[in-house]
C-alpha positions in Angstrom: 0.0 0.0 0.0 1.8 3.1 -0.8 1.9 5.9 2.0 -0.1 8.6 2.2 0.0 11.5 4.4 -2.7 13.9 4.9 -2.4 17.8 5.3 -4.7 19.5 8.3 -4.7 23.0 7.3 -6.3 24.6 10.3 -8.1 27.8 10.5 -7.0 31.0 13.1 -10.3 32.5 14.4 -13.0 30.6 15.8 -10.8 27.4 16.2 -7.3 28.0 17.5 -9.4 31.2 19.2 -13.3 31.1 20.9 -16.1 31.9 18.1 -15.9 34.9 16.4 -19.1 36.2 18.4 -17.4 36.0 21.2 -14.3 38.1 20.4 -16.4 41.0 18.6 -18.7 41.5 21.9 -15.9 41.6 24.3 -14.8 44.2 21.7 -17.9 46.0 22.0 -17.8 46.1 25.6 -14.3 47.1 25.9 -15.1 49.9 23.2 -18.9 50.8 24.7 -20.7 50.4 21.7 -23.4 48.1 21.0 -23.0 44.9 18.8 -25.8 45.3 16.6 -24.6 49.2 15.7 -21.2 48.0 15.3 -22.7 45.2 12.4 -24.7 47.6 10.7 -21.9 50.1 10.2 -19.5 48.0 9.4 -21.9 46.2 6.5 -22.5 49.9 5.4 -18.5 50.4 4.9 -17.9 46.7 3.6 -20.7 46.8 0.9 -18.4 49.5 -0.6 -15.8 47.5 -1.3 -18.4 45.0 -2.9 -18.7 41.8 -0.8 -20.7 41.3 2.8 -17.5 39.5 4.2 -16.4 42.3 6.6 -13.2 40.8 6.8 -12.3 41.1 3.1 -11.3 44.9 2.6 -8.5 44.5 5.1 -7.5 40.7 4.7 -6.8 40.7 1.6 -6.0 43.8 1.7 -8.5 46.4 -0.1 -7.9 48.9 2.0 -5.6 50.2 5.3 -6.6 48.9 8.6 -6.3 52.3 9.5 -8.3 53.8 6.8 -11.0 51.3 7.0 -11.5 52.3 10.6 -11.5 55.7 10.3 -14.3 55.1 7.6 -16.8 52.7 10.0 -16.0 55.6 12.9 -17.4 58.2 10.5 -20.1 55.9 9.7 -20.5 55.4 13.5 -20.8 59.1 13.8 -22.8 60.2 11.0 -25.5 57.0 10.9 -26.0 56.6 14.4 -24.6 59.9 16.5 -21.6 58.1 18.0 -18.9 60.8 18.2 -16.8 59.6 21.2 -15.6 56.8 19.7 -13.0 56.5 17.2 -11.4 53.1 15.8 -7.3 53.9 15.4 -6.4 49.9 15.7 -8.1 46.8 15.8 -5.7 44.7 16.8 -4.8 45.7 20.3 -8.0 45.5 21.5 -9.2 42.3 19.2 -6.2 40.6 20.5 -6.6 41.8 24.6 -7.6 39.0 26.6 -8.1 36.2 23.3 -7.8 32.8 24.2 -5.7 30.5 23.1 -7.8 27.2 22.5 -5.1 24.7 24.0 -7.2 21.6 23.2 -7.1 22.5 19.6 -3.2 23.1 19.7 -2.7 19.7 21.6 -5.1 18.0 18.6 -2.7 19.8 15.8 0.5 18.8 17.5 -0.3 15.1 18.0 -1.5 14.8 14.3 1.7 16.3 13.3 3.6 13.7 15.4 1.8 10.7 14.1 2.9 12.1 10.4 0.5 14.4 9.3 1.5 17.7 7.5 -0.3 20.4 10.0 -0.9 23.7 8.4 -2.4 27.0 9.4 -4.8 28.5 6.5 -6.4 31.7 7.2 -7.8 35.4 6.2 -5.7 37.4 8.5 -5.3 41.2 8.5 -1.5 42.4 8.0 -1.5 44.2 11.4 -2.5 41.2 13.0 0.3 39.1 12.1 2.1 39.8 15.2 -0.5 39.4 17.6 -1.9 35.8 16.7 2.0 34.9 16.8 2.0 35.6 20.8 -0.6 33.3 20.9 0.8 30.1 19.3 4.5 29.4 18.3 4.4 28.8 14.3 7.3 27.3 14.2 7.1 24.4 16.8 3.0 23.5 15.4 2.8 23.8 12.2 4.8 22.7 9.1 4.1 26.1 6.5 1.8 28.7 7.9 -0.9 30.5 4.3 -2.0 34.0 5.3 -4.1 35.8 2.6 -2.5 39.1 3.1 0.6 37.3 1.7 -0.7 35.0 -0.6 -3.0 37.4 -2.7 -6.2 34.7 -2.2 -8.1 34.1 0.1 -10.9 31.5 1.5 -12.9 30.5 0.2 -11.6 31.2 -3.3 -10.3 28.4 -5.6 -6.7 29.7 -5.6 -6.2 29.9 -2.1 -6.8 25.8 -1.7 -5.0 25.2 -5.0 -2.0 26.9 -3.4 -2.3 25.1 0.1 -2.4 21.7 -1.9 0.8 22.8 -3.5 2.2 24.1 -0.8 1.7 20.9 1.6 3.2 18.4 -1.3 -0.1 16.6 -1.6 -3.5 15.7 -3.9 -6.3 18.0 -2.5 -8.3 14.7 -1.9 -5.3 14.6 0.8 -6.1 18.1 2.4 -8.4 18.3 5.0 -9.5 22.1 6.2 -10.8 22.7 9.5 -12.5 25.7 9.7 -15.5 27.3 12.0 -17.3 29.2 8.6 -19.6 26.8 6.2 -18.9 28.9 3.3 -15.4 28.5 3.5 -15.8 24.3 4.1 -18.0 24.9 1.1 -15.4 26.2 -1.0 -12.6 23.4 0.4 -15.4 20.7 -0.3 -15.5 21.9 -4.5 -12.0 22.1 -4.1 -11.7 18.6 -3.4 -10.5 18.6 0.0 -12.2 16.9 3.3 -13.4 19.4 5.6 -14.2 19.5 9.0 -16.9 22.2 10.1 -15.6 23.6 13.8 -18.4 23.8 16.0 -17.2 22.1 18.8 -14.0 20.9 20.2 -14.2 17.7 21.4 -16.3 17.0 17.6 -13.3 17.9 15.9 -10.4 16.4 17.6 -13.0 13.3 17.4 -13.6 13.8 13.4 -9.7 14.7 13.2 -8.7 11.3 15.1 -10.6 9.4 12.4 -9.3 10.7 9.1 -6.2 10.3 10.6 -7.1 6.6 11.0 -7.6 6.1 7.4 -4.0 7.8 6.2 -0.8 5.6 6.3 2.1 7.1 8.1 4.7 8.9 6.2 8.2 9.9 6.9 7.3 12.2 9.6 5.3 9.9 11.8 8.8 9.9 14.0 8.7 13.6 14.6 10.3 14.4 17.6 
């Protein structure tokens, strides 16, 4: 039987971090505004750029993280009379207090001992490239790290898998993407990949434990 070894390209937010809902209201409480304002001005400045993802404009990047704020503050201020606050950065306050989801890491680091190539694939904003690095050492969990600010694709676009694929050595019926979005499983799963949807912890290390079940160990099942 000839070996075969799978890649887990794992997502950032909402599976090495808690759900994405989580982060943006201790953001809003931190900054005082309300959730539901904060949505409906950030939809108003990311339907300018063309797409309802409010992550595009700055992960790919469109725009400035700096400009982009200053645009949703004076959206803030104009649409809903909120003068007193105004965005500078994201990332200190996005990043204060974020877990790290140590279950998760434990999950990646065993799959990558028993042989599997463990990847991180994920639509991060330049400016946040240092803070999700406090927060997980690269260099000890995961075999090649894909950002989308640096790869110029992003999920769940065709290029971005076709790229991971190439990137990890292997088929994409080999590359497995664990991620906490369906659209984004959606685009792995017409990539060809395997895909499994984070919703839960102890669901994916489970679903995780038995693809790897079904791959042959390759050369770096003896990684130290």
């Amino acid at each position: 039987m000839n070996a075969r070894r799978l890649a887990i390209w794992s997502d950032f937010g909402g599976v090495l971090t808690p759900p994405i809902a989580h982060t943006m209201s201790t953001f809003c409480r931190a900054q005082g505004l309300d959730p539901q304002v904060l949505q409906q001005a950030l939809a108003k400045v990311t339907a300018r750029y063309g797409t309802t993802d409010i992550m595009e404009p700055i992960d790919t990047p469109l725009v400035s993280e700096k400009e982009w704020l200053d645009q949703v503050s004076d959206v803030l201020a104009a649409d809903h009379g909120i003068t007193g606050v105004r965005l500078t950065t994201l990332a200190d306050a996005w990043f204060d207090g974020r877990e790290t989801n140590h279950a998760w890491v434990a999950a990646l680091r065993a799959a990558r001992q028993q042989g599997a190539f463990v990847g991180l694939l994920s639509n991060m904003v330049p400016t946040w490239d240092a803070h999700w690095r406090r927060m997980v050492d690269p260099a000890e969990l995961f075999d090649d790290v894909l950002l989308s600010f640096e790869a110029g694709h992003r999920k769940p676009s065709p290029g971005m898998f076709a790229l991971a694929a190439e990137r990890a050595g292997v088929p994409a019926s080999d590359c497995v993407l664990v991620d906490d979005l369906s659209h984004n499983c959606a685009g792995a799963k017409a990539a060809g990949w395997q895909v499994i949807h984070f919703t839960d912890t102890d669901a994916a290390q489970e679903q995780l434990r038995a693809l790897l079940t079904t791959a042959v160990p390759s050369q770096g099942a003896d990684r130290p």
